[in-house]
C-alpha positions as a Python dict, from the first residue, in 0.01 Angstrom:
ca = {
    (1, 'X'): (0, 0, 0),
    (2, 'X'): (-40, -36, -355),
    (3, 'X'): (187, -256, -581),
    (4, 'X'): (310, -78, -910),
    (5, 'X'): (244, -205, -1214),
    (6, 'X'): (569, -232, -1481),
    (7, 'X'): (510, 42, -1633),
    (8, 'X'): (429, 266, -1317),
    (9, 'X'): (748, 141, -1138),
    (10, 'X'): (979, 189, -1438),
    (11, 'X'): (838, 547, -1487),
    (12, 'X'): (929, 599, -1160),
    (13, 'X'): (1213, 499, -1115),
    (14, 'X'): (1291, 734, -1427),
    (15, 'X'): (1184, 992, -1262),
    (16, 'X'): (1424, 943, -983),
    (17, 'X'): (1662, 874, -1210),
    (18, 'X'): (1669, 1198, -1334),
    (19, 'X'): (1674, 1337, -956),
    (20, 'X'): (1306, 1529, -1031),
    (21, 'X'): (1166, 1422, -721),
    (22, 'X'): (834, 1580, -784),
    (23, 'X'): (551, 1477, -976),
    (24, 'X'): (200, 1595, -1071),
    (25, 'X'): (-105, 1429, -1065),
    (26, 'X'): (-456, 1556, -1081),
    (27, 'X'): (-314, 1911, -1036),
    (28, 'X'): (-152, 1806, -729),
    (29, 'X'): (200, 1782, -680),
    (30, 'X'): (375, 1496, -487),
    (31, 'X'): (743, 1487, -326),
    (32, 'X'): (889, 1120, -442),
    (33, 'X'): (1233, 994, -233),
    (34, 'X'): (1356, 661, -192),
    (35, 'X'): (1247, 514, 198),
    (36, 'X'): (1500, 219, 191),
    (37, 'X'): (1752, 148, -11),
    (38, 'X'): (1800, -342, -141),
    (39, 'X'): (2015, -504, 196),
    (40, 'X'): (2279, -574, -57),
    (41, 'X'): (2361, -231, -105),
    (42, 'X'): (2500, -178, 254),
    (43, 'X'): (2837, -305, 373),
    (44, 'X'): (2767, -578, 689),
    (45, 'X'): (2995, -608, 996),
    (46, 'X'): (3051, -943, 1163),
    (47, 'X'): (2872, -866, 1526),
    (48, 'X'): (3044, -1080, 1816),
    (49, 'X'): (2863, -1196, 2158),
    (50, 'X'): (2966, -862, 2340),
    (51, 'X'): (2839, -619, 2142),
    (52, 'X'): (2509, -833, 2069),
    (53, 'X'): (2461, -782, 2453),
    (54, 'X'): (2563, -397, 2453),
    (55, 'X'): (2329, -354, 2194),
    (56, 'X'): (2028, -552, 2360),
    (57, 'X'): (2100, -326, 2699),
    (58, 'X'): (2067, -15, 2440),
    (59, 'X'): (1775, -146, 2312),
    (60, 'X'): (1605, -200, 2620),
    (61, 'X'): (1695, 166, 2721),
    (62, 'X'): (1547, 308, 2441),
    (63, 'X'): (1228, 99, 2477),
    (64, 'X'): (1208, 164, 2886),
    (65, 'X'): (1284, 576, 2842),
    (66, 'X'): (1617, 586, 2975),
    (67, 'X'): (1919, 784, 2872),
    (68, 'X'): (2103, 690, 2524),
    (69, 'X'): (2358, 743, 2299),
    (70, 'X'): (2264, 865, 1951),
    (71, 'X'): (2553, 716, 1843),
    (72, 'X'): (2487, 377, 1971),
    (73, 'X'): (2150, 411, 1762),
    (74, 'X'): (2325, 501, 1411),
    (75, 'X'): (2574, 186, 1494),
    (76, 'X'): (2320, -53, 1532),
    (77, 'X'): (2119, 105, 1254),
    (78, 'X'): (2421, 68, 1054),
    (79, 'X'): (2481, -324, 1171),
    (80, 'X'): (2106, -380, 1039),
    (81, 'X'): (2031, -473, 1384),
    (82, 'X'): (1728, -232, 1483),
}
C-alpha cells in the first residue's frame, strides 16, 4: 500500500467530499469508497464477562464451520470485537 502524499489525500478526500466516487487516470476509470471509517466515529458498548464468553463460543463456530447467527456477527462487529 502506498501512503498519500498531502496533496493526493486532500484531493481525495475532495473528491469524496463531493460524493463523485469515480476518478480517471491514464484513461482508466477507478471506483473510490471509504473501507473504514476513525474508531471514534462509532458509539462503544460496555461488554460484561457473559457476553465476552458468548461471543468467544461464536467465534469459535465461525472459525470451526459450524452453524451461526448473522446477527451475532453484526453485534460483535458492532462492539469492535471481531
Amino acid at each position: 500500500m502506498n501512503k498519500l502524499t498531502r496533496n493526493e489525500a486532500n484531493l481525495l478526500q475532495k473528491v469524496l467530499e463531493d460524493n463523485d466516487h469515480v476518478i480517471e487516470v491514464n484513461n482508466k476509470r477507478y471506483y473510490v469508497s471509504v473501507m473504514e471509517e476513525p474508531r471514534t466515529l462509532h458509539e462503544t458498548k460496555k461488554v460484561d464477562n457473559r457476553d465476552v464468553q458468548r461471543y468467544k463460543t461464536v467465534k469459535n463456530n465461525i472459525l470451526k464451520g459450524k452453524e451461526f447467527s448473522i446477527d451475532d456477527v453484526v453485534e460483535m462487529i458492532d462492539m469492535g470485537i471481531m
